[in-house]
DSSP file (Angstrom, degrees, kcal/mol; ACC not computed):
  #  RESIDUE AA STRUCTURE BP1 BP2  ACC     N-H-->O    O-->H-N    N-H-->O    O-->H-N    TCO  KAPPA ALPHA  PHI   PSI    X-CA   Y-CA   Z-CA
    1    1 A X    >>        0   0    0      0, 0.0     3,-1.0     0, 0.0     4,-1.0   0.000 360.0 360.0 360.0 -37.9  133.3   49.3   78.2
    2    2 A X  H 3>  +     0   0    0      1,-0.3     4,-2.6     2,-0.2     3,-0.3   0.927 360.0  50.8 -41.6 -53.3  130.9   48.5   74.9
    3    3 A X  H 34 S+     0   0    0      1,-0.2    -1,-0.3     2,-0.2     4,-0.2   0.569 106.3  53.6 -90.6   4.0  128.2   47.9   77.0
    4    4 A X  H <> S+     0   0    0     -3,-1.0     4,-2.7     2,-0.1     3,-0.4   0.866 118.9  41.2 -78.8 -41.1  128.7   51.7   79.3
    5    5 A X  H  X S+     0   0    0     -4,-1.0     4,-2.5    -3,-0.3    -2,-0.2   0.486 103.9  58.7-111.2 -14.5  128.6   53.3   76.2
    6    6 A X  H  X S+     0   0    0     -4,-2.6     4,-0.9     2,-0.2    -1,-0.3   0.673 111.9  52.4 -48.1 -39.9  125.7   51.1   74.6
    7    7 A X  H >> S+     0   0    0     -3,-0.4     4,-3.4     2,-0.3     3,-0.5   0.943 108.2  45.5 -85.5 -79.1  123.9   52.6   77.8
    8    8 A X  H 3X S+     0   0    0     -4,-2.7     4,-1.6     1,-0.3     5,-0.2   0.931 107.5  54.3 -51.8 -54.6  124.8   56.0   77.1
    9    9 A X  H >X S+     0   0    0     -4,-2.5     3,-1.6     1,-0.2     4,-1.5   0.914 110.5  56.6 -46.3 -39.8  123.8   55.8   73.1
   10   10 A X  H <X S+     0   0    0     -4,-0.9     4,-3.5    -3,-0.5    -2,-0.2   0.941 104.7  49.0 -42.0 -58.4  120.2   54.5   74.7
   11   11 A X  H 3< S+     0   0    0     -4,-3.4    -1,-0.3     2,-0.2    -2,-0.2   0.577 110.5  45.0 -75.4  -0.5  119.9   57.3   76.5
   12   12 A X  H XX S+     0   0    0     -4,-1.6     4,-6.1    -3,-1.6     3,-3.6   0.885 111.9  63.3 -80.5 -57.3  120.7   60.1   73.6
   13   13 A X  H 3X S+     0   0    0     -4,-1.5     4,-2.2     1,-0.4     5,-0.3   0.827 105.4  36.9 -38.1 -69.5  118.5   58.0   72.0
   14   14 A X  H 3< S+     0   0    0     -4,-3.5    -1,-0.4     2,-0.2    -2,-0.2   0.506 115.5  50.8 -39.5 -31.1  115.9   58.7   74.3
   15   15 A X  H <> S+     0   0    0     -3,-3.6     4,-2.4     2,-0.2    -2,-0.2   0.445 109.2  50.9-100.0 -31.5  116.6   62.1   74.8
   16   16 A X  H  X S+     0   0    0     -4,-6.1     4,-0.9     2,-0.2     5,-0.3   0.921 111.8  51.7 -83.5 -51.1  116.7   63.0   70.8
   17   17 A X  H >X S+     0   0    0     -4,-2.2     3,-0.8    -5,-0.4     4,-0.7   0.916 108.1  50.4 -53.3 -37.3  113.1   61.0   70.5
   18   18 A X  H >> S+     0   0    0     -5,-0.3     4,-2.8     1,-0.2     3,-2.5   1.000 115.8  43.9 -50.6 -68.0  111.9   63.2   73.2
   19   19 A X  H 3< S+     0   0    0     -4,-2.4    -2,-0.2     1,-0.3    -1,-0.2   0.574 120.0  37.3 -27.6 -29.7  113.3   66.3   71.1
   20   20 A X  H << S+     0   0    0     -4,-0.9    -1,-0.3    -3,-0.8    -2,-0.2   0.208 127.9  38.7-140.8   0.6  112.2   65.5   67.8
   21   21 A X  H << S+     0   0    0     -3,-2.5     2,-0.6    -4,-0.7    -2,-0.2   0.698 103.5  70.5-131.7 -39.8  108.6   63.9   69.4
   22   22 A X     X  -     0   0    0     -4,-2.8     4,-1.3    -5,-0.2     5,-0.1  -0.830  56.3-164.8-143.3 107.2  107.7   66.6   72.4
   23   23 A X  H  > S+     0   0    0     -2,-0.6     4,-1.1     1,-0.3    -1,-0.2   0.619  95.2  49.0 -74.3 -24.3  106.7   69.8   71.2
   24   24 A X  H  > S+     0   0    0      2,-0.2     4,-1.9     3,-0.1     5,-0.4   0.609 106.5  57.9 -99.3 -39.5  107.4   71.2   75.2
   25   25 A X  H  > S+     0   0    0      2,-0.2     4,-0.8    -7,-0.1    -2,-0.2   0.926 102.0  51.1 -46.5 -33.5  111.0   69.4   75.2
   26   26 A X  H >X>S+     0   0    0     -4,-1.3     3,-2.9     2,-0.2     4,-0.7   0.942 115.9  45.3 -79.7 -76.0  112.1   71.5   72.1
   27   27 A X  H 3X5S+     0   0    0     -4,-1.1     4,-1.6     1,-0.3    -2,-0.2   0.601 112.9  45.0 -36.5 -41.7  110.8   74.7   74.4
   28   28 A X  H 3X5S+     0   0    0     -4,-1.9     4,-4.1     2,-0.2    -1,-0.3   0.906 117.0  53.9 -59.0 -53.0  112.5   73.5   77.9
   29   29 A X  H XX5S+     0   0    0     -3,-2.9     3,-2.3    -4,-0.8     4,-0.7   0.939 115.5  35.3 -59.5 -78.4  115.6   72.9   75.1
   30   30 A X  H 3X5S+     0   0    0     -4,-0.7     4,-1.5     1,-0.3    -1,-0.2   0.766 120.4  47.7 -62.7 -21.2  115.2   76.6   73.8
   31   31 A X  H 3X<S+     0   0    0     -4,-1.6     4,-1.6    -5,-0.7    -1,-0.3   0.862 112.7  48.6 -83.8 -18.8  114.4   78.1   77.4
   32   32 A X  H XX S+     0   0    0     -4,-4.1     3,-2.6    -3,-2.3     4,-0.8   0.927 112.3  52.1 -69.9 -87.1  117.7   76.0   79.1
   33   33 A X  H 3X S+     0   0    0     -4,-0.7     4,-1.5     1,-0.3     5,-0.3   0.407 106.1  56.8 -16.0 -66.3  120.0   77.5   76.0
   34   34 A X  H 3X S+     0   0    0     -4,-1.5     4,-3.4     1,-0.3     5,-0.4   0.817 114.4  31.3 -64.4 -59.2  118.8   80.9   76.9
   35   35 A X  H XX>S+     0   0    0     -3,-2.6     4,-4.2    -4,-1.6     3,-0.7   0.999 113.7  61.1 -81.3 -40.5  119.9   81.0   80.8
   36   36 A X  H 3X5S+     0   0    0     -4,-0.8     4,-1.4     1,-0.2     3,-0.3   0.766 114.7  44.0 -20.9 -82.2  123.2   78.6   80.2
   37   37 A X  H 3X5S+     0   0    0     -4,-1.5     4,-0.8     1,-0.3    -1,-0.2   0.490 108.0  46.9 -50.2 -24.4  123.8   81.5   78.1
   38   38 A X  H <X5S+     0   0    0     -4,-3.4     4,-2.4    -3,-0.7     6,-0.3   0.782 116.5  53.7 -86.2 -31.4  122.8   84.7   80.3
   39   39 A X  H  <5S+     0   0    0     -4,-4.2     5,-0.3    -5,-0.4    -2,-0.2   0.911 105.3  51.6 -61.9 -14.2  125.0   82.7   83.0
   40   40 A X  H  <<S+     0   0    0     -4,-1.4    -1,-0.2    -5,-0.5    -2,-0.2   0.942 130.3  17.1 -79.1 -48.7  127.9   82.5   80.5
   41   41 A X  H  < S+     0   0    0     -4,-0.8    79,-3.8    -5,-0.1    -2,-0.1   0.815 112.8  65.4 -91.6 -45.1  127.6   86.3   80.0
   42   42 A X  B  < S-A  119   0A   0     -4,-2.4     2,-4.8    77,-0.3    77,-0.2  -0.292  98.3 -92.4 -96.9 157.1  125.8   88.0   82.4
   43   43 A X        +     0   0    0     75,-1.0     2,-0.4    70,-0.1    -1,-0.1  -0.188  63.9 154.5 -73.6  56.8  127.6   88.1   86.7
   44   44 A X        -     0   0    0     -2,-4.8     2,-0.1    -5,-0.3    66,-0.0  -0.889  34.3-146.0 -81.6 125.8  125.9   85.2   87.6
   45   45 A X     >  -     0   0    0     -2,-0.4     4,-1.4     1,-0.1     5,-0.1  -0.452  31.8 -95.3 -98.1 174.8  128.0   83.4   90.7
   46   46 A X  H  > S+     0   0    0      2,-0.2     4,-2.9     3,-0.2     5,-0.1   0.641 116.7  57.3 -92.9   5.9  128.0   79.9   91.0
   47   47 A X  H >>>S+     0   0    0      2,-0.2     4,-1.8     3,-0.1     5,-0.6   0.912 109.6  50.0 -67.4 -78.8  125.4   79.1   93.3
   48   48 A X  H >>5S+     0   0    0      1,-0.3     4,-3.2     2,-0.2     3,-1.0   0.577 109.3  48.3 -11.1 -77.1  123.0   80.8   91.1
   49   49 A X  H 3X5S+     0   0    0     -4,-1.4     4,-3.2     1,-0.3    -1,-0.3   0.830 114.6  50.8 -69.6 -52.3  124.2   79.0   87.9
   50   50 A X  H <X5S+     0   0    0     -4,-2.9     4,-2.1    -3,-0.6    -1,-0.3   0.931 110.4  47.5 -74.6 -14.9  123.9   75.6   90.1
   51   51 A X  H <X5S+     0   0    0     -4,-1.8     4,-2.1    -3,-1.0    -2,-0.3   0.929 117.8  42.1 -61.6 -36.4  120.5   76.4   91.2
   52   52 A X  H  X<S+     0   0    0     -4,-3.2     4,-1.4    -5,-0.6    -3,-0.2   0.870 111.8  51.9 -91.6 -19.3  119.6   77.2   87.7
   53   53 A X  H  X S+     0   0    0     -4,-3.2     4,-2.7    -5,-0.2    -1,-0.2   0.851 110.1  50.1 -53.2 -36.7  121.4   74.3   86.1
   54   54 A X  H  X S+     0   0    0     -4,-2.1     4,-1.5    -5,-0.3     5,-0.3   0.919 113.7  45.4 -82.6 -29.8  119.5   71.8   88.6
   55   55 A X  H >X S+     0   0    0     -4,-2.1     4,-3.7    -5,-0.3     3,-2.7   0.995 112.6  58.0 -50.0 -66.9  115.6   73.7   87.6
   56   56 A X  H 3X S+     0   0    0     -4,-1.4     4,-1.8     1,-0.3    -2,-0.2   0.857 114.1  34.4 -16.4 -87.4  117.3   73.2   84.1
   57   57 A X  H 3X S+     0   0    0     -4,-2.7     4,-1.2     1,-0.2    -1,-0.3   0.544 111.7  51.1 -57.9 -15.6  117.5   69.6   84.9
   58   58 A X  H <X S+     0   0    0     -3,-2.7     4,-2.7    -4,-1.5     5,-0.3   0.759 109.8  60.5 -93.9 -20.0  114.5   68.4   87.0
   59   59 A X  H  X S+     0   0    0     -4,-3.7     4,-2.9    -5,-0.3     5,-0.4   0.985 114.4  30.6 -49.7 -67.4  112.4   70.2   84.1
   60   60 A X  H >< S+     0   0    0     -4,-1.8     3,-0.5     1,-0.3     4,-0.4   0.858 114.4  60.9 -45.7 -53.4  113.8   68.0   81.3
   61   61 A X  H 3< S+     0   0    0     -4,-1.2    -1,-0.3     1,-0.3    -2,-0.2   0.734 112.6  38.9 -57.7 -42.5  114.2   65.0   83.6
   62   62 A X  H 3X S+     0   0    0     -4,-2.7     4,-1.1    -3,-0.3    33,-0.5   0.430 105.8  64.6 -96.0   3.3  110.1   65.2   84.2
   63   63 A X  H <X S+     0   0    0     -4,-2.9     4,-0.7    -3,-0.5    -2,-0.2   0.646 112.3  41.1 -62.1 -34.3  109.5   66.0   80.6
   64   64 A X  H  4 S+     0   0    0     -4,-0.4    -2,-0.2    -5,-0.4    -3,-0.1   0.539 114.5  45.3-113.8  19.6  110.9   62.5   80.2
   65   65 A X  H >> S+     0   0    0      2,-0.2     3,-2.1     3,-0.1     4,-1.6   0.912 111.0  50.7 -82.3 -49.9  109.5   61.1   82.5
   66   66 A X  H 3X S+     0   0    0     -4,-1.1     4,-0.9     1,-0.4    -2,-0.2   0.638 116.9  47.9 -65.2 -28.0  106.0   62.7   81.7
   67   67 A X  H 3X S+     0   0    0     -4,-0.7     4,-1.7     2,-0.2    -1,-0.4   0.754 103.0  59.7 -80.1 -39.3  106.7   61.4   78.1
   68   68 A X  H <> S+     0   0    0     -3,-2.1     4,-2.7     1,-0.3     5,-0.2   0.968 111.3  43.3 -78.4 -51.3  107.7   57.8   79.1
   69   69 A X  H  X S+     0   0    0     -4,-1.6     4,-1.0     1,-0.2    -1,-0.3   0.703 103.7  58.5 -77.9  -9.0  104.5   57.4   80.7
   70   70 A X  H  X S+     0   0    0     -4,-0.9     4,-1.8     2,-0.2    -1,-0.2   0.773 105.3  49.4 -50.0 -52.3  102.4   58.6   78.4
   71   71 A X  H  X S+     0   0    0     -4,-1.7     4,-1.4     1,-0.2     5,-0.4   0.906 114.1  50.7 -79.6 -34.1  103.6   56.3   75.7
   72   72 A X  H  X S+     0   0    0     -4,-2.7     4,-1.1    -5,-0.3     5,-0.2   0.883  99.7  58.8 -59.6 -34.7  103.1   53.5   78.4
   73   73 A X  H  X S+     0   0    0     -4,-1.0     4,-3.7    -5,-0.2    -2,-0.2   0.928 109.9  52.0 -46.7 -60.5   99.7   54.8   79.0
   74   74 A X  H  < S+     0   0    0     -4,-1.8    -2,-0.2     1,-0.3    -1,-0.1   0.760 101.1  55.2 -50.3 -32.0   99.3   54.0   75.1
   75   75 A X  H  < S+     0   0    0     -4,-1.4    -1,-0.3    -5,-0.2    -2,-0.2   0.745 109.7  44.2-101.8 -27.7  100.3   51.0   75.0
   76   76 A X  H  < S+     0   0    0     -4,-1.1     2,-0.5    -5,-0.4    -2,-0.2   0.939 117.4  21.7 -78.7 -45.3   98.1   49.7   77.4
   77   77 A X     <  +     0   0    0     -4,-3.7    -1,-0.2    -5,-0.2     4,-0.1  -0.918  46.0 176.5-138.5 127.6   95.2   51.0   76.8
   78   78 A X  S    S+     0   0    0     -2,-0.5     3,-0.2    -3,-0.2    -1,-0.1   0.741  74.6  62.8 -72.4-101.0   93.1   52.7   73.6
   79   79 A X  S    S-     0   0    0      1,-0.2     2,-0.4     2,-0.0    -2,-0.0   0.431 102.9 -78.9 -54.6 179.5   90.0   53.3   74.8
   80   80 A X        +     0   0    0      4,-0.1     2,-0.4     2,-0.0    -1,-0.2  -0.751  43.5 174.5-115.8 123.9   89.6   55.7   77.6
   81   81 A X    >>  -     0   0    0     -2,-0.4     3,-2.0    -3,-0.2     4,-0.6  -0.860  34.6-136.0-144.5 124.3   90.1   55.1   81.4
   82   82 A X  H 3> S+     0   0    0     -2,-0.4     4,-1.4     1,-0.2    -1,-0.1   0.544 107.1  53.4 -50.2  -5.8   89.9   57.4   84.2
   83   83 A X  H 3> S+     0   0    0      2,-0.2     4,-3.9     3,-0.1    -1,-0.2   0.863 109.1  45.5 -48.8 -52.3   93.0   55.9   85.6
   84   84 A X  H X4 S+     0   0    0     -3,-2.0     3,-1.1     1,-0.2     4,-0.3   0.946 111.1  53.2 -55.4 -66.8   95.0   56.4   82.5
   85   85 A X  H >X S+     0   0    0     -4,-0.6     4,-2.7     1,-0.3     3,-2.1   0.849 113.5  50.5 -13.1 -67.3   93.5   60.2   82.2
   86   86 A X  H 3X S+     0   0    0     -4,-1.4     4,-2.6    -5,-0.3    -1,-0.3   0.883 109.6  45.3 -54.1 -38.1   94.9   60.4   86.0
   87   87 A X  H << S+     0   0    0     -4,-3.9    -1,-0.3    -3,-1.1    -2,-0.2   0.387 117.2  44.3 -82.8   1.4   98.6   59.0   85.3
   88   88 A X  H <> S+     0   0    0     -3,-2.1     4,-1.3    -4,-0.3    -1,-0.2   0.553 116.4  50.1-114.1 -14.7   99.1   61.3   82.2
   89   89 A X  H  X S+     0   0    0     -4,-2.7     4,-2.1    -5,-0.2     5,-0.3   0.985 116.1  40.3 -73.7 -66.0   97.5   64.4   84.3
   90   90 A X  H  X S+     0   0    0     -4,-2.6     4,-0.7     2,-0.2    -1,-0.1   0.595 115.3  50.2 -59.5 -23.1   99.6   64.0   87.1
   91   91 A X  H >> S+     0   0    0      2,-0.2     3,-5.1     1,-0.1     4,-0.9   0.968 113.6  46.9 -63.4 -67.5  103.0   63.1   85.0
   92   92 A X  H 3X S+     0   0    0     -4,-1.3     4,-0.6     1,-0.3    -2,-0.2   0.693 108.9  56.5 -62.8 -26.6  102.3   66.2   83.0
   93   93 A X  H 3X S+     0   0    0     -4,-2.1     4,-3.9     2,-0.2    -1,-0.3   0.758 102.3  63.7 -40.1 -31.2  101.6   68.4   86.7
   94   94 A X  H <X S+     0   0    0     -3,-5.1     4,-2.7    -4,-0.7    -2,-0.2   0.997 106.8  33.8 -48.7 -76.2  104.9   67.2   87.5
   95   95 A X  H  X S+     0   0    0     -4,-0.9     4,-2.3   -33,-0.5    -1,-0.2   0.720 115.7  58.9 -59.2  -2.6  106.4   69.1   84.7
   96   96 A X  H  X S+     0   0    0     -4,-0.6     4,-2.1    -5,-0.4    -1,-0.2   0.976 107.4  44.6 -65.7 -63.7  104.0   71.8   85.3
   97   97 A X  H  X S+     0   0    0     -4,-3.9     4,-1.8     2,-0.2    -1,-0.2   0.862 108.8  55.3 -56.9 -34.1  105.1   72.3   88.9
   98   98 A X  H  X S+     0   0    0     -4,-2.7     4,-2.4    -5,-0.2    -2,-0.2   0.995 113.3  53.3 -77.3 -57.9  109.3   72.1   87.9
   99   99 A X  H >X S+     0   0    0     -4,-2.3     4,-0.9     2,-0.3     3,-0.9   0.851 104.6  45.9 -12.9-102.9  108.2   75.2   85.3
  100  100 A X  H >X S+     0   0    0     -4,-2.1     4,-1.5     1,-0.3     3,-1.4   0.647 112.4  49.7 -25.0 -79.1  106.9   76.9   87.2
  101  101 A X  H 3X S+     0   0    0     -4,-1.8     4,-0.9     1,-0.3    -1,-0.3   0.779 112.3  51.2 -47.5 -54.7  109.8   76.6   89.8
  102  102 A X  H XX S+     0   0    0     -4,-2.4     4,-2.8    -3,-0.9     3,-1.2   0.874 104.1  54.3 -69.8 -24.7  112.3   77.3   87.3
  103  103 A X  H <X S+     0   0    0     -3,-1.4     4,-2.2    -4,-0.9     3,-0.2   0.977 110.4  49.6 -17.1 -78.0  110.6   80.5   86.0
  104  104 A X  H 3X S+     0   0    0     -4,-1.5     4,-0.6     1,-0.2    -1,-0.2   0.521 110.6  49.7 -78.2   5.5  110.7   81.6   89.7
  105  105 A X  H <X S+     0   0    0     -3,-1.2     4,-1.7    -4,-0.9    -1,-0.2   0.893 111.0  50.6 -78.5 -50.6  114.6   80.7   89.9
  106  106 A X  H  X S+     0   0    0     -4,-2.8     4,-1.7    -3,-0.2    -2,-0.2   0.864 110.0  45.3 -63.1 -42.8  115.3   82.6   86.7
  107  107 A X  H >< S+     0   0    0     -4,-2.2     3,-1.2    -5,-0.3     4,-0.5   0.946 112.3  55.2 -62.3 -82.6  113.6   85.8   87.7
  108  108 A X  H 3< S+     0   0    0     -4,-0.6     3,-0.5     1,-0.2     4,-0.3   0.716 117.8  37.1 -48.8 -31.0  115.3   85.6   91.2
  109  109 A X  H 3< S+     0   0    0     -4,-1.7     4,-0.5     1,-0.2    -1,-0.2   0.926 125.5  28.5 -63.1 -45.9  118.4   85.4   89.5
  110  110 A X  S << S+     0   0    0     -4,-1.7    -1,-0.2    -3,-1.2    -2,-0.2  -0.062  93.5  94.7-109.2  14.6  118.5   87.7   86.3
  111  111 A X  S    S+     0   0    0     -3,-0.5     4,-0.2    -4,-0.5    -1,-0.1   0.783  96.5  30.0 -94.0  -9.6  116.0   90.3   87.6
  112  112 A X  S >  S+     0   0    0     -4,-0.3     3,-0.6    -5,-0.2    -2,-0.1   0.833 124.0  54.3 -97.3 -39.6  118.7   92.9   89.1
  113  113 A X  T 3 >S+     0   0    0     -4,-0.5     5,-0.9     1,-0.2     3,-0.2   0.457 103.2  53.4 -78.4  16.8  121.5   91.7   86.1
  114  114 A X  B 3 5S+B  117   0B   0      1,-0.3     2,-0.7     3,-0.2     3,-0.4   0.771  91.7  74.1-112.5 -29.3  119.4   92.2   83.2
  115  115 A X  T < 5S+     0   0    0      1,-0.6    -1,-0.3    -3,-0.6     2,-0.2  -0.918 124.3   7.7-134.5  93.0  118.3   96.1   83.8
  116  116 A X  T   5S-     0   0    0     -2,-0.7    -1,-0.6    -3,-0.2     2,-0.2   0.925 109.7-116.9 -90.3 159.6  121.1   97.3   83.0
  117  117 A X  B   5 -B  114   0B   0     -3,-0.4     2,-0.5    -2,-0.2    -3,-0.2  -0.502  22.9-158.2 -79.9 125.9  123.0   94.3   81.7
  118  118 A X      < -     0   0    0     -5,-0.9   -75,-1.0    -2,-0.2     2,-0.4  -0.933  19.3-165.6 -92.3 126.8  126.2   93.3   83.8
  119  119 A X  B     -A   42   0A   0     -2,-0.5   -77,-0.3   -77,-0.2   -78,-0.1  -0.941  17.5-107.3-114.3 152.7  128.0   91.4   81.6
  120  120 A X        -     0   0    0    -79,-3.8     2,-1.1    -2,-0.4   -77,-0.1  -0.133  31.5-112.3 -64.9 145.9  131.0   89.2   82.6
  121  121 A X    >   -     0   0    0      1,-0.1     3,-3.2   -79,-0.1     4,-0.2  -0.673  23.6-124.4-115.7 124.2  134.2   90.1   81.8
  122  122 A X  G >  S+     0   0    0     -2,-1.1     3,-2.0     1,-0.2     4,-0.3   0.475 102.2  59.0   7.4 -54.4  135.6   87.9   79.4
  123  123 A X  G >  S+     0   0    0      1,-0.3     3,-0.6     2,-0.2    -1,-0.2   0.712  91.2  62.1 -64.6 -18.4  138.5   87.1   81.5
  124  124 A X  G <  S+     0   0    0     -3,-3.2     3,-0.4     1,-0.2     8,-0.3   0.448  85.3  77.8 -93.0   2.2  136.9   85.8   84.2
  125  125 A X  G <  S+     0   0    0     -3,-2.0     8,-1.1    -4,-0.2     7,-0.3   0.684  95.2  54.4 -36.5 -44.7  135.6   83.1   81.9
  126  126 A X  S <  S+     0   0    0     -3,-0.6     2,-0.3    -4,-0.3    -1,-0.2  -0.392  90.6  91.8 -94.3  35.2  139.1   81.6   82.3
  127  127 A X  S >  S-     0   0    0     -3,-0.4     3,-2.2     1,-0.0     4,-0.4  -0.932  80.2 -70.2-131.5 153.2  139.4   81.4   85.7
  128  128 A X  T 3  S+     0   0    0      1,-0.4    -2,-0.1    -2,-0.3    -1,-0.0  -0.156 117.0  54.6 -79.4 178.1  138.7   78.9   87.9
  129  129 A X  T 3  S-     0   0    0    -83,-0.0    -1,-0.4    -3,-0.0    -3,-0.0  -0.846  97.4-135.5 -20.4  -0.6  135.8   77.5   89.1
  130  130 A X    <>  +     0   0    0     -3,-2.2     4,-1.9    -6,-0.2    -2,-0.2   0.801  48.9 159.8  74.4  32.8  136.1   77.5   85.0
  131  131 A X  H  >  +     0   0    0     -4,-0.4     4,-1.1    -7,-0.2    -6,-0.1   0.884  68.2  51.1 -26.4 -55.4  132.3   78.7   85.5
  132  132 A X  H >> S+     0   0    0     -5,-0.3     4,-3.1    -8,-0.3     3,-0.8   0.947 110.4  42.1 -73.9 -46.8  132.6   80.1   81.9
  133  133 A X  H 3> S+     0   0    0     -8,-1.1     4,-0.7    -6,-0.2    -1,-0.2   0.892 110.1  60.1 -82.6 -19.6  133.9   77.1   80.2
  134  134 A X  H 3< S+     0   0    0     -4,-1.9    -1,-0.2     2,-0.2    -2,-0.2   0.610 111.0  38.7 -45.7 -29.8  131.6   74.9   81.9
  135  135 A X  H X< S+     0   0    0     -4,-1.1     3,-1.1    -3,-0.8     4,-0.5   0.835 109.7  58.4 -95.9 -36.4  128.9   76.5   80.7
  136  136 A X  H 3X S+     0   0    0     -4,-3.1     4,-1.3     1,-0.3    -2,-0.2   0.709 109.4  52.6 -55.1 -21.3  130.3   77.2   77.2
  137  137 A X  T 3< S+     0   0    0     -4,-0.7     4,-0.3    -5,-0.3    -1,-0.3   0.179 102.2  53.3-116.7  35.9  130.5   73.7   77.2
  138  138 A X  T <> S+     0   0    0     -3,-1.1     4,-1.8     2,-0.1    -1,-0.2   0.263 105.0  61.1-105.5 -26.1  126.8   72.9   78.2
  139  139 A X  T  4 S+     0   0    0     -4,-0.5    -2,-0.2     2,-0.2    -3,-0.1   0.838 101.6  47.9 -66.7 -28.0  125.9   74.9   75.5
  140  140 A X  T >X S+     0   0    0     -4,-1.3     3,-3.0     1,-0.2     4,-1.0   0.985 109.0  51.2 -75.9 -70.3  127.6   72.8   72.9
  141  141 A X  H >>>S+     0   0    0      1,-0.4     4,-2.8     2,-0.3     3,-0.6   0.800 108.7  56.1 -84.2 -26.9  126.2   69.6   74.1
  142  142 A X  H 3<5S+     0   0    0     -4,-1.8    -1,-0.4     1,-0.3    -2,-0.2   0.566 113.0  39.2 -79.1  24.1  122.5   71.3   74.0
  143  143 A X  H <>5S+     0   0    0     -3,-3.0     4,-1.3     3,-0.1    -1,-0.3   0.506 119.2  51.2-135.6  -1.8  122.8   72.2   70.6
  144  144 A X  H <X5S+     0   0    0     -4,-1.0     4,-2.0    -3,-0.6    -2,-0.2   0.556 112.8  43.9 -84.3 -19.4  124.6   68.7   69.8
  145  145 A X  H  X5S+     0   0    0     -4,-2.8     4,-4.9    -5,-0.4    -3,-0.1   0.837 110.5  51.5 -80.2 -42.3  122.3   66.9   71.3
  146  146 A X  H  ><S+     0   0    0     -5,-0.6     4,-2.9     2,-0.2     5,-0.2   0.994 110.4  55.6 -52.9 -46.7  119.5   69.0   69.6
  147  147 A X  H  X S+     0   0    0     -4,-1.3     4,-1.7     1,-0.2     5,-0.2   0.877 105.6  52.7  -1.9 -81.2  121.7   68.2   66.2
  148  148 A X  H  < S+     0   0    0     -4,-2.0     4,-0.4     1,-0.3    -1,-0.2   0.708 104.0  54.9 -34.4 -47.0  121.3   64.6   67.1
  149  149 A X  H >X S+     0   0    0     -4,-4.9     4,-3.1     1,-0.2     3,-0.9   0.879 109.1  44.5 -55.6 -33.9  117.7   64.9   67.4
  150  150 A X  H 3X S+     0   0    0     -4,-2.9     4,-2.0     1,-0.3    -2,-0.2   0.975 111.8  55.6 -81.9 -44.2  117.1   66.4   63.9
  151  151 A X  H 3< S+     0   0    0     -4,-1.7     4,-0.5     1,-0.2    -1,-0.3   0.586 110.3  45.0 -56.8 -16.3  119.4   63.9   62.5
  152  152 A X  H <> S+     0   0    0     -3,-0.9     4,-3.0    -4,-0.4     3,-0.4   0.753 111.1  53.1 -74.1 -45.0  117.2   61.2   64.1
  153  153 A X  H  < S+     0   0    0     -4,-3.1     4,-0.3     1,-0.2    -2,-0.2   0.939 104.8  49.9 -52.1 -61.6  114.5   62.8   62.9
  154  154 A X  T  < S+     0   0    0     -4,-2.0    -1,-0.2     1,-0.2    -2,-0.2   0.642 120.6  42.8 -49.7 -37.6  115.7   63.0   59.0
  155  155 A X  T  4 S+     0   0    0     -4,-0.5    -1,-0.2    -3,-0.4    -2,-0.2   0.669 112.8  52.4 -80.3 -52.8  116.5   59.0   59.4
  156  156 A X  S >< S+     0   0    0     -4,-3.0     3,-2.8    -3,-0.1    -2,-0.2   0.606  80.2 113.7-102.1  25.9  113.8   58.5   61.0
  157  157 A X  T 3  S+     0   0    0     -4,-0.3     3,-0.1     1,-0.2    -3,-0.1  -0.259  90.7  11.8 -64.7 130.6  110.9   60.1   58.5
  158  158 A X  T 3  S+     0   0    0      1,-0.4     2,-0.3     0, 0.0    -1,-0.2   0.306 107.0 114.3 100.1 -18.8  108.5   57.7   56.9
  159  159 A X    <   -     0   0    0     -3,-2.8     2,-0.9    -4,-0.0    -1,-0.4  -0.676  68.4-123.1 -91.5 149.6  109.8   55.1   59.3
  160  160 A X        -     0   0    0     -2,-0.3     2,-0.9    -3,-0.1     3,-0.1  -0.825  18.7-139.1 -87.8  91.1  107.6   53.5   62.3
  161  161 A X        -     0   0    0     -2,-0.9     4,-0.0     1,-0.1    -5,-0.0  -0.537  31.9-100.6 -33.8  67.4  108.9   53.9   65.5
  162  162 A X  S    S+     0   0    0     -2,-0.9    -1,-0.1     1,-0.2     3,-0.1   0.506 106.5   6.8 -33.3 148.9  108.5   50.6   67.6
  163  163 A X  S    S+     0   0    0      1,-0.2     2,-0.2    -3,-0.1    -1,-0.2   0.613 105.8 105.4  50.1  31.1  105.7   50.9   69.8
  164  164 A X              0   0    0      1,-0.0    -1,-0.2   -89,-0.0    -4,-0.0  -0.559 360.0 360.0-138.1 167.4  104.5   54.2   68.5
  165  165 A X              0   0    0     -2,-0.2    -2,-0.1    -3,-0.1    -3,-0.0   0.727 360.0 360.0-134.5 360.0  101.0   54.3   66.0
């Protein structure tokens, strides 16, 4: 059980250094809050809200990917080689291309609820599929995981990051 949860700290770990390193993670971060939260509020059903959770997620997921290689890139080679040039353009198309595609989820979703705003009504928060509390409670972990980051961050000022230069 140590070692599931060893796992898991790795992978915060991973996820706050992304935060606190990747100037486009923080933005993904602030642009995910933003629709969790117009699904939470706004009559969004729950195909929507899983289409726009999974955009949500291949964005971030190729932000850390596009990041993973990058620092690998780095570590193999300083000097400049059109290969390396190819494998940090093509990471960073990745995320280009899952942008984009969540942009064009979120406008098909939220362009008839936003003008005029349908907002949910409270009660149906509590109901099942538990849509509402699902979501409230996707909000907490992206702003506890952002937390984390800044508290990694404060810990880790002044300090040298292994592999980093």
């Amino acid at each position: 059980m140590k070692k599931i949860f060893g796992s898991f700290r790795y992978a915060l770990d991973g996820l706050a250094y992304a935060l606190v390193t990747q100037r486009n993670m923080r933005i993904h971060f602030l642009a995910a809050f933003i629709v969790v939260l117009l699904c939470t509020v706004t009559q969004v059903d729950v195909l929507e809200t899983i289409t726009a959770l999974f955009s949500i997620s291949l964005v971030i997921t190729l932000e850390l990917v596009n990041t993973a290689i990058e620092h690998v890139v780095d570590l193999v080679t300083k000097e400049f080689h059109p290969y390396a040039k190819v494998a940090k353009d093509v990471a960073a198309a990745a995320v280009f291309v899952a942008a984009a595609n969540a942009v064009a989820v979120a406008y098909m979703i939220f362009y008839d609820k936003l003008d005029p705003v349908r907002w949910r009504p409270l009660a149906t928060l509590l109901r099942p599929p538990f849509l509402g509390v699902l979501l409230v409670g996707l909000l907490c972990l992206i702003v506890a995981t952002s937390g984390y980051a800044v508290r990694l961050r404060q810990t880790r000022k002044g300090e040298r990051v292994s592999g980093s230069s």
